[in-house]
PLY file of the C-alpha trace (Angstrom):
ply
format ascii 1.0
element vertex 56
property float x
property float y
property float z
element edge 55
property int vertex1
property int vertex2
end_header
149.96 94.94 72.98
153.18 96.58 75.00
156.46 95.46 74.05
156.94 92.85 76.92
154.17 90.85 75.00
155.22 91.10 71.75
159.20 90.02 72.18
158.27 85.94 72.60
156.60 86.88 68.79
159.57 88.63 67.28
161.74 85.46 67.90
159.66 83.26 66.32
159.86 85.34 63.03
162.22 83.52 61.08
161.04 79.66 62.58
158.56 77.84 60.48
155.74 77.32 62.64
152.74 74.58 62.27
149.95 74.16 64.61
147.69 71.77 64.62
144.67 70.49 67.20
142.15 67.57 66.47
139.66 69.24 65.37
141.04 72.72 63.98
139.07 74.78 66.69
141.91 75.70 68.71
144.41 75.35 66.12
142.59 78.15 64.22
142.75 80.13 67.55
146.94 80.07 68.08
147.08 80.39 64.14
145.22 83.80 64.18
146.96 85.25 67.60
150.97 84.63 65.63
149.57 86.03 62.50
147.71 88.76 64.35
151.27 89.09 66.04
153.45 89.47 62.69
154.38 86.02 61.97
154.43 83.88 58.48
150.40 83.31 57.53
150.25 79.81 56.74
147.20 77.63 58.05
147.47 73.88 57.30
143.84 72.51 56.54
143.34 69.16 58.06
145.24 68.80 61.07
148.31 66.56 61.66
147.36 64.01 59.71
148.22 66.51 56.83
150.62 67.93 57.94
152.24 63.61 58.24
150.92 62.51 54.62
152.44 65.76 53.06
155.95 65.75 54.81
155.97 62.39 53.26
0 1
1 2
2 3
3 4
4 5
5 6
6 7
7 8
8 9
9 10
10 11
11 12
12 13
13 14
14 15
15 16
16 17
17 18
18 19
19 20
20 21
21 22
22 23
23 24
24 25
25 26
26 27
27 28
28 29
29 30
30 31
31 32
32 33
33 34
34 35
35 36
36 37
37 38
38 39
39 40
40 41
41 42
42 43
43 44
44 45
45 46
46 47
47 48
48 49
49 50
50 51
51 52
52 53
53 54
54 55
């Protein structure tokens, strides 16, 4: 990846990111491209809905 691609990434580095999709598919997709990309690796299981019930 040349460097044009990989400056969005390198602001994101210090954000807390959480993606989520209905049914993980594409969710699983983004997750993999910002870790593949240098960012935090955290995956939240479940979708939104966790994501809601454990901001709670």
């Amino acid at each position: 990846m040349n460097k044009e691609h990989r400056q969005p990434y390198e602001l994101l580095k210090d954000k807390e990111i959480v993606i989520h999709c209905q049914f993980e598919l594409h969710g699983n997709v983004a997750y993999r491209q910002l870790v593949n990309n240098g960012l935090k690796d955290r995956n939240l299981i479940g979708g939104y809905r966790t994501y809601k019930f454990a901001k709670m």
